[in-house]
C-alpha positions as CSV (number, residue, x, y, z in Angstrom):
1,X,111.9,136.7,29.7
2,X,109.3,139.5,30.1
3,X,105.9,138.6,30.9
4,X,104.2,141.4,29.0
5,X,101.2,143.2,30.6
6,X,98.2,144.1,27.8
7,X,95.5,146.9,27.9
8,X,92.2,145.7,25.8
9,X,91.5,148.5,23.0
10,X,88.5,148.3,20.9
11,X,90.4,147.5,17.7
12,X,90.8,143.2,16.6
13,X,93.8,142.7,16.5
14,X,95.8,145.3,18.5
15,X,96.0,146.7,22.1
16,X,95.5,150.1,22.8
17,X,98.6,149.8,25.0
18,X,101.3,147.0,26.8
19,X,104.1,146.9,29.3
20,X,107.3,144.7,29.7
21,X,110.7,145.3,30.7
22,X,109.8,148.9,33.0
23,X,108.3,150.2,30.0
24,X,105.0,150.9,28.8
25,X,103.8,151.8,25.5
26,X,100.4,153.6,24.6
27,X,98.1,154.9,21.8
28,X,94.9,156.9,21.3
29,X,92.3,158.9,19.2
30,X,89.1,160.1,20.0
31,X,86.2,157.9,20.4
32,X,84.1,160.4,18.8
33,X,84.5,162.9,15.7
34,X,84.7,166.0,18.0
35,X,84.7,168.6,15.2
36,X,88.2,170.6,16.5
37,X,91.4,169.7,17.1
38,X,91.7,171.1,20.7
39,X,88.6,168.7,21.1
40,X,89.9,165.6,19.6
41,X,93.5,166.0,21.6
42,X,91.8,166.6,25.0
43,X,89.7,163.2,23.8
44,X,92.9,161.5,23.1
45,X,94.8,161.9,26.0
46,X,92.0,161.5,28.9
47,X,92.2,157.8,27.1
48,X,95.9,157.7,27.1
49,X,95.9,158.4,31.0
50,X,93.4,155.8,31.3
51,X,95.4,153.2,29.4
52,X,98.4,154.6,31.2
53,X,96.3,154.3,34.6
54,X,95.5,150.3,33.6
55,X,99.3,149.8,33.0
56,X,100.4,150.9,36.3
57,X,101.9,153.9,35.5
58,X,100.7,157.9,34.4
59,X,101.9,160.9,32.4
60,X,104.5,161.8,34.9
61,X,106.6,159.0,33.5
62,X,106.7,159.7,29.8
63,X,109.8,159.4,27.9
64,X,108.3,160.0,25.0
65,X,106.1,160.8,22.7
66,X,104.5,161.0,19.4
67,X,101.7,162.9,17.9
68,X,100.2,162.3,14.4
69,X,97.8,165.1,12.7
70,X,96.1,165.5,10.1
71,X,97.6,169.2,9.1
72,X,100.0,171.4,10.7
73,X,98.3,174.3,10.4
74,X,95.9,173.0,13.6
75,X,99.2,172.0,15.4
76,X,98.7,175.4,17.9
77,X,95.2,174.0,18.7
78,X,96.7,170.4,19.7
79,X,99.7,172.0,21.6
80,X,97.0,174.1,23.7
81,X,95.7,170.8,25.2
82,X,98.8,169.2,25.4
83,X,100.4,172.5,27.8
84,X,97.2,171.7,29.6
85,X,97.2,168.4,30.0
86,X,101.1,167.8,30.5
87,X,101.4,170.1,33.0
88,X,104.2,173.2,34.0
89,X,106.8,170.9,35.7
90,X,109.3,170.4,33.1
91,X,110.1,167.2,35.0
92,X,107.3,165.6,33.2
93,X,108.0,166.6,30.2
94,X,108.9,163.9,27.8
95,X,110.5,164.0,24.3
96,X,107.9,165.1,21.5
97,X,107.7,164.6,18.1
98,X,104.9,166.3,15.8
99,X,104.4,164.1,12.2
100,X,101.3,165.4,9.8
101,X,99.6,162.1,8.4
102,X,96.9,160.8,6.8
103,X,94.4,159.6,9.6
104,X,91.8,156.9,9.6
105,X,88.0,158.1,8.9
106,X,87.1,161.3,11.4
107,X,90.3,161.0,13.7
108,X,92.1,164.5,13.1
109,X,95.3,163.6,15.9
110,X,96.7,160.2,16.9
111,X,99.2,159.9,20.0
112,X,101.8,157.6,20.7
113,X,103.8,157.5,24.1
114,X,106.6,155.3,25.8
115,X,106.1,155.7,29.7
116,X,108.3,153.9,32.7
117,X,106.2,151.5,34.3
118,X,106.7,149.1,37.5
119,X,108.4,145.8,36.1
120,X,106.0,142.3,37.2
């Protein structure tokens, strides 16, 4: 059995991230309704490294990931901070998946990632 490692969000009833097995698993929006998307993103994943960060692992070891919008049409404003963010050593890179959703009150991106992290 796994013991599984939790990262407190803000949100009863859910962790902003957990790890088990070598894996860790992440989400995040912005804390604040930044009024752009390139905004919201760069909000979004300063909190996924620090979840990342609390789970013993960083960006460098995403498999994947997953990011939810609110409309396609801003999609080249939320790839602009994820180039920036993700870096230019295709290494790094993990599997990405775009999906426009519906989002929760002001968020205008949510982002999901699956990272390798050190088993306990």
């Amino acid at each position: 059995m796994f013991e599984i490692k939790r990262y407190r969000g803000d949100a009863v009833g859910r962790s902003s991230g957990s790890a088990a097995g070598g894996f860790a698993w992440a989400v995040a929006t912005a804390e604040e309704p930044f009024p752009d998307m390139y905004t919201q993103t760069q909000a979004a994943l300063a909190k996924i490294d620090r979840i990342l960060t609390g789970l013993a692992t960083d960006k460098t070891r995403l498999l994947n990931a997953t990011v939810y919008i609110d409309t396609m049409a801003e999609k080249p404003e939320m790839d602009r901070a994820w180039c920036e963010w993700i870096g230019v050593d295709p290494a790094h890179w993990p599997q990405r998946a775009c999906v426009e959703a519906q989002l929760f009150d002001f968020h205008r991106v949510e982002i999901v990632v699956i990272a390798v992290a050190p088993q306990e």
